[in-house]
C-alpha positions in Angstrom: 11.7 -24.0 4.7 11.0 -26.3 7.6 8.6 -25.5 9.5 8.5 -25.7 13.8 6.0 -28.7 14.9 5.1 -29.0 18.3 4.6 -32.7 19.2 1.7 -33.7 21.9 2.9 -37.3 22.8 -0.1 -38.8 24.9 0.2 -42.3 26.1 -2.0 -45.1 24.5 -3.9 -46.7 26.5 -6.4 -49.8 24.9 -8.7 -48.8 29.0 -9.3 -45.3 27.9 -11.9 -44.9 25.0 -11.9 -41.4 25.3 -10.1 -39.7 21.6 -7.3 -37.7 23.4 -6.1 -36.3 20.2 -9.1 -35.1 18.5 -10.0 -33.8 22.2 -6.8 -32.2 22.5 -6.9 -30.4 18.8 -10.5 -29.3 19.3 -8.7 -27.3 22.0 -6.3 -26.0 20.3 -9.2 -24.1 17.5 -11.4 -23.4 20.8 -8.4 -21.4 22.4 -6.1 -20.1 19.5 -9.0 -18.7 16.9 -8.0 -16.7 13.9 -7.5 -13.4 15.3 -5.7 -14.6 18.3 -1.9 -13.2 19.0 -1.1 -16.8 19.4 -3.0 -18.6 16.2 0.0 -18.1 14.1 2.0 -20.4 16.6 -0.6 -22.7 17.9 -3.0 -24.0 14.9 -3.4 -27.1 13.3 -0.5 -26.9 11.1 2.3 -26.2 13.8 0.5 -28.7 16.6 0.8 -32.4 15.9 -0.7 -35.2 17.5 1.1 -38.4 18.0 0.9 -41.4 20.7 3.4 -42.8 22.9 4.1 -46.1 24.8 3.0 -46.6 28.2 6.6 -46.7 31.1 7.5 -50.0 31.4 8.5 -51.1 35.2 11.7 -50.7 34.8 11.3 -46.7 33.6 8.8 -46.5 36.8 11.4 -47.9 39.1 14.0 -46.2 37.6 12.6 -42.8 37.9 11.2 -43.3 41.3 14.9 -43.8 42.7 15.9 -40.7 40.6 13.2 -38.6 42.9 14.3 -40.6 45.8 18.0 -39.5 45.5 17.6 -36.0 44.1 15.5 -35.2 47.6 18.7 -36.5 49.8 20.6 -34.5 47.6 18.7 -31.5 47.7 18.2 -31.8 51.7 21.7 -31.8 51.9 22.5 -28.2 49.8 19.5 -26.7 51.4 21.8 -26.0 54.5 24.2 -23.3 52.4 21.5 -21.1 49.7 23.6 -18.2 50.0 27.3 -17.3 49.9 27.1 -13.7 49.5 29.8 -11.8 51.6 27.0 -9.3 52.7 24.1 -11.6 53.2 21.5 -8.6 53.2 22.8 -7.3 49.9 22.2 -10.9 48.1 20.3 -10.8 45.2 17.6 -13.0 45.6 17.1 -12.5 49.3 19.6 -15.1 50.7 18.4 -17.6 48.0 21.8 -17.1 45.8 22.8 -21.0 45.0 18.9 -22.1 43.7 19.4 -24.3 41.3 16.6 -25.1 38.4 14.8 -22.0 38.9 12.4 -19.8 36.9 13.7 -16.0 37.8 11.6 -12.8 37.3 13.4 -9.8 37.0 12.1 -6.5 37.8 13.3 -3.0 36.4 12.4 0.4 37.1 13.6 3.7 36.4 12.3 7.3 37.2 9.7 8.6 34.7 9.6 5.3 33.0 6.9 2.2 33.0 8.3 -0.8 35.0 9.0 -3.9 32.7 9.4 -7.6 34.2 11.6 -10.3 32.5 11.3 -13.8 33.0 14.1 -16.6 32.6 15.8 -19.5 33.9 18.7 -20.7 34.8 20.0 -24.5 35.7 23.0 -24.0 37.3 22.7 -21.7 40.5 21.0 -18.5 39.8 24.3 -16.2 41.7 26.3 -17.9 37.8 23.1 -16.0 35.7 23.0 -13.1 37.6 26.7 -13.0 36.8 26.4 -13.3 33.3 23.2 -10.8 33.1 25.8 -8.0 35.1 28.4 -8.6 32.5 25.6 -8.0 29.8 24.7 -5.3 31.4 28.6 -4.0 31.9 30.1 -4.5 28.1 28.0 -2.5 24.6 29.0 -5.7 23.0 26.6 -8.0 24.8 24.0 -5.8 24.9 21.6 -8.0 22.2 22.5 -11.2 24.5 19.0 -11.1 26.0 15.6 -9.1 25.7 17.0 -7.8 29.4 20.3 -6.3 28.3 18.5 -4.3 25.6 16.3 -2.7 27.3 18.9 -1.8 29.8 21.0 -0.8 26.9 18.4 1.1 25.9 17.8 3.3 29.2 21.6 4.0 29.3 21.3 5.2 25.8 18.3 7.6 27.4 21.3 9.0 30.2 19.9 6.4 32.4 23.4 5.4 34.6 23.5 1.9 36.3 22.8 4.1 40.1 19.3 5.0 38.1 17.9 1.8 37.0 16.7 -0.3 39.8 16.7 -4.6 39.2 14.9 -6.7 41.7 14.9 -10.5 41.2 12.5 -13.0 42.7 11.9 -16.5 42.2 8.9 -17.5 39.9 8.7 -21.2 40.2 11.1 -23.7 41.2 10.9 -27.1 39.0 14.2 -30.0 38.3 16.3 -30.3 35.6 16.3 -32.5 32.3 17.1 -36.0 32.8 18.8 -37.3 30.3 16.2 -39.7 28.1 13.2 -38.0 29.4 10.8 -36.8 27.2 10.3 -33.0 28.2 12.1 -30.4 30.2 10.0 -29.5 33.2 12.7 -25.9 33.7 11.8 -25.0 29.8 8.0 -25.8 30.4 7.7 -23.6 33.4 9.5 -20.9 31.6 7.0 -20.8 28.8 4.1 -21.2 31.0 5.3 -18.2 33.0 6.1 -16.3 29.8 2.8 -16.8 28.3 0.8 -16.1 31.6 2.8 -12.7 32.3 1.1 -9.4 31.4 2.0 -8.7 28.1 1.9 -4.6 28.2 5.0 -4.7 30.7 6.7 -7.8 29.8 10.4 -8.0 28.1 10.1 -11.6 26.7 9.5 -12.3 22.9 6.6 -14.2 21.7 9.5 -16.5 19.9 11.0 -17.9 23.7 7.3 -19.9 24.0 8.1 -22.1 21.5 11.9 -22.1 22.0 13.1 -25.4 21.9 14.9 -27.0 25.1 18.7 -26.3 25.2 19.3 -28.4 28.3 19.3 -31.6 26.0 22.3 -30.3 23.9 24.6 -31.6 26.6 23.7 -35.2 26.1 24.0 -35.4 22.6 26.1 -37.6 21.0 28.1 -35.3 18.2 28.1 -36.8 15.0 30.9 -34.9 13.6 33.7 -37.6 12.6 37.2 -36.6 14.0 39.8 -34.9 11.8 42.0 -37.3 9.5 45.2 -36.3 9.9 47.2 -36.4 6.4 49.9 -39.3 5.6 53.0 -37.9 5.3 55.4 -39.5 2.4 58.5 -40.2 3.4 61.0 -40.0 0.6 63.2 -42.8 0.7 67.0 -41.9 -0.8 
């Protein structure tokens, strides 16, 4: 069975004489001891250590007129955040079209402990919430997402949708995966926020902080050749 390894890719730098991997894996035992909840996840065996290459100036330049254009861009759409018919029953507060956000979610119900869920979404967060409301709608999505199970779960109680209360709120915003880059600044902010939460009311599973990035899917070339169609014989009289 493979097993999941976590790659810390430092730079190399001949200037800095300072070991930054035996640093960095001296943390690792320091903060994930045996007996930890997260030593099973973050130990020598499933944290590797390997360096990288320095940018060159063409990677500096490159990504410095990807910042450049992404704030014109985002100047422009900060005009329109919310297209709700009924501005003060938006969902986020008149924040509806964020894109590359880390959401929190909020439930309560009567006579039950209030839980928190934390995700993300890329597109604009009013597209999630709309997929999260169909979760919640049809039985057979209810295992889509830690979410739609507990909410599954409170309607299984007699909860009924006027009984559970969901409030959403924006945890951290951050950009989205460029394609070539190295690490996805929306999945890193989700994990940090997932590990940081308070684990006695949080929905999350321990298995989403090590979840690899799904945002780099889209750019992947697929390897799977094209279907041959057959020769057909032609019989010749």
């Amino acid at each position: 069975m493979r097993k999941n390894i976590i790659w810390f890719n430092p730079p190399f730098d001949q200037n800095v004489t300072t070991n930054v991997a035996h640093r960095f894996l001296k943390l690792i035992d320091s903060h994930f001891p045996k007996g930890h909840q997260y030593h099973k996840l973050f130990n020598r065996n499933t944290v590797k250590v390997s360096y990288s290459c320095m940018n060159n100036m063409a990677a500096i330049i490159s990504s410095h007129n990807k910042k450049v254009l992404k704030c014109d861009s985002d100047t422009s759409t900060r005009a329109r955040m919310c297209n709700c018919q009924k501005p003060d029953q938006c969902p986020l507060s008149g924040a509806c079209l964020s894109k590359s956000i880390v959401y929190k979610a909020t439930v309560k119900a009567k006579d039950t402990p209030t839980k928190h869920y934390i995700g993300l979404t890329e597109p604009t967060f009013k597209t999630r919430w709309s997929n999260h409301n169909s979760n919640f709608k049809y039985v057979a999505y209810r295992h889509t997402t830690e979410l739609s199970s507990h909410i599954w779960k409170l309607k299984d109680k007699g909860f009924s949708d006027s009984d559970i209360d969901i409030s959403w709120s924006i945890e951290q915003r951050s950009s989205e995966y460029q394609c070539g880059s190295r690490r996805c600044d929306l999945c890193l902010s989700e994990k940090v926020a997932i590990a940081m939460a308070d684990k006695s009311s949080s929905l999350n599973s321990r298995k989403e902080v090590v979840a690899k990035c799904r945002h780099r899917t889209k750019f992947q070339y697929d390897r799977v050749s094209p279907k041959v169609k057959p020769k057909v014989k032609l019989k010749v009289k």
